[in-house]
C-alpha positions as a Python dict, from the first residue, in 0.01 Angstrom:
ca = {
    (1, 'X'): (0, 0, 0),
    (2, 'X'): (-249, 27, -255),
    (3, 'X'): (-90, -56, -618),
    (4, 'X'): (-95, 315, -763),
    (5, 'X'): (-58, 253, -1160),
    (6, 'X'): (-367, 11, -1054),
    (7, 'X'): (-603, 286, -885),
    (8, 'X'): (-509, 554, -1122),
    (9, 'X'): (-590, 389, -1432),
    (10, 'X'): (-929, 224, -1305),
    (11, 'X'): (-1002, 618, -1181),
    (12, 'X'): (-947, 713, -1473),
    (13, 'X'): (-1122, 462, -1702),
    (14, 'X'): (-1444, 516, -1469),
    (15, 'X'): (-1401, 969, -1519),
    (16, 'X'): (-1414, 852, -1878),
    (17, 'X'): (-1711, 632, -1873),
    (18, 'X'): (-1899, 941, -1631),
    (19, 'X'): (-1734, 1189, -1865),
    (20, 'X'): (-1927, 1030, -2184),
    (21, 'X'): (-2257, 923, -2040),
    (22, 'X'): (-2341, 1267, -1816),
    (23, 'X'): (-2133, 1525, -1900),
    (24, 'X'): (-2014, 1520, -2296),
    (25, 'X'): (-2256, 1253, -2436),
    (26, 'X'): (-2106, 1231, -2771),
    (27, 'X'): (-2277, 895, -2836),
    (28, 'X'): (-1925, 754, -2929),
    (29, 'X'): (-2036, 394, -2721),
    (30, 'X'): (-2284, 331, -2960),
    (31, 'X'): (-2087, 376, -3283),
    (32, 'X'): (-1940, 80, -3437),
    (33, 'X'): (-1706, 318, -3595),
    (34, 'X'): (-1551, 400, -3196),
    (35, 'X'): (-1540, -20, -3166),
    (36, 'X'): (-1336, -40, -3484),
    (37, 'X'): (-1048, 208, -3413),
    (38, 'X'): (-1062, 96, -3045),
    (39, 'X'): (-946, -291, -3235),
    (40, 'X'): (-704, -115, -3445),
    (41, 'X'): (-563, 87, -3180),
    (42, 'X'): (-562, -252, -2938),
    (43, 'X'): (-392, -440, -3221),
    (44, 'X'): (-128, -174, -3260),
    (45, 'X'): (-46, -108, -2897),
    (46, 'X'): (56, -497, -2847),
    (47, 'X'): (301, -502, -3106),
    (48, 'X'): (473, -155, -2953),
    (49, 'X'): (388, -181, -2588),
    (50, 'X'): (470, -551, -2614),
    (51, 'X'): (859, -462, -2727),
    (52, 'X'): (868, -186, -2496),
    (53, 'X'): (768, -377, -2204),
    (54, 'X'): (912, -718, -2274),
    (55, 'X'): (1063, -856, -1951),
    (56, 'X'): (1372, -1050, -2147),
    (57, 'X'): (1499, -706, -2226),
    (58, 'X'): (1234, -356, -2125),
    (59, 'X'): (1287, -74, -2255),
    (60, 'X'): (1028, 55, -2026),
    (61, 'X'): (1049, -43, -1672),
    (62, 'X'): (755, -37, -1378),
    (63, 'X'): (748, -78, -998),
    (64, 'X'): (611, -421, -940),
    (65, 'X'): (473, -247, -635),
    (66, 'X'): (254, 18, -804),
    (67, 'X'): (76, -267, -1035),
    (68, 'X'): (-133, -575, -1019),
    (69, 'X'): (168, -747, -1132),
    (70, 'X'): (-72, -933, -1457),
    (71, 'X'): (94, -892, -1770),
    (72, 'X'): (-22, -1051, -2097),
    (73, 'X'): (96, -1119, -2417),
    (74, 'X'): (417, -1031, -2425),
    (75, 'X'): (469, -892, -2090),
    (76, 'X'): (212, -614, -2123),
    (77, 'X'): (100, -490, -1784),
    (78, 'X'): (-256, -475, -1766),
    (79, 'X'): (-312, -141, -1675),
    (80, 'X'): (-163, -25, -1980),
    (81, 'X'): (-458, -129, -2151),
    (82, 'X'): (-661, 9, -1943),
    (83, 'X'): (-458, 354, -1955),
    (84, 'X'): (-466, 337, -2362),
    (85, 'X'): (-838, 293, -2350),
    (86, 'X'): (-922, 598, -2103),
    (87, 'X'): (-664, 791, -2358),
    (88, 'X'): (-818, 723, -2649),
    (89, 'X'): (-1169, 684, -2596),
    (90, 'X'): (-1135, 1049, -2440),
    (91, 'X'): (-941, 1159, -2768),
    (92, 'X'): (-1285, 1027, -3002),
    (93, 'X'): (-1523, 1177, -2719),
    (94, 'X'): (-1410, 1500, -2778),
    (95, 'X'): (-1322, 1473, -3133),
    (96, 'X'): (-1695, 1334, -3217),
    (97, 'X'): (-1878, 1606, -2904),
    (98, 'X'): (-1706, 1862, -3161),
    (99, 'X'): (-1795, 1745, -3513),
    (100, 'X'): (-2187, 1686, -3319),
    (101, 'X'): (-2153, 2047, -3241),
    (102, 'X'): (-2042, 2224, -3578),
    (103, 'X'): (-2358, 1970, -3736),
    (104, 'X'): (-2564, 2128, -3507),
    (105, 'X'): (-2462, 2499, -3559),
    (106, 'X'): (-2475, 2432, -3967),
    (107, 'X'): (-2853, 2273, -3883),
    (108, 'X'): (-2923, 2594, -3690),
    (109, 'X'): (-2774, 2846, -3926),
    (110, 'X'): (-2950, 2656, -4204),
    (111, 'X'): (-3303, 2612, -4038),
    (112, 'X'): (-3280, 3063, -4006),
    (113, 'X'): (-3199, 3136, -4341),
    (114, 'X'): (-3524, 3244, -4483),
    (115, 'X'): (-3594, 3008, -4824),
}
């Protein structure tokens, strides 16, 4: 049996990476502002997801069976990284394809006012 937690989140990092490039092309990959929070974000979810998932005493259990079974530091499973990234990169994506759109509209309502 395929490990499901596994599949799901690689499926979902790759709709992400398909979402951004073809579909909602925010430009968010090429901003070293997206790189930044992604750290931040990274550095945060260690220090929680490493308590929650600490295998002396979880707060958050998993099927061994339904993951790769890798799990670093602290007893992080892998995927979860993988999971957080999909989550939040799609969170920026459509935060920045909206802010790129109301720029656009003010550019447009600007460039038809006569001056």
């Amino acid at each position: 049996m395929l490990p499901e937690y596994t599949v799901l989140t690689v499926a979902g990092m790759i709709v992400v990476v398909v979402l951004e490039l073809f579909v909602v092309r925010s430009g968010i990959f090429r901003k070293p502002a997206y790189w930044i929070a992604l750290g931040i974000c990274l550095g945060f979810q260690i220090a929680v997801d490493g308590w929650l998932t600490k295998l002396s005493n979880p707060i958050v259990l998993y099927n061994p069976e339904m993951m790769l079974g890798i799990r670093f530091p602290w007893d992080i499973p892998i995927e979860d990284f993988g999971f957080g990234w999909a989550m939040l990169t799609v969170t920026i994506m459509v935060w920045q394809a909206l802010k790129n759109r109301r720029a656009r509209t003010t550019q447009e309502v600007a460039a038809d006012v006569p001056g």
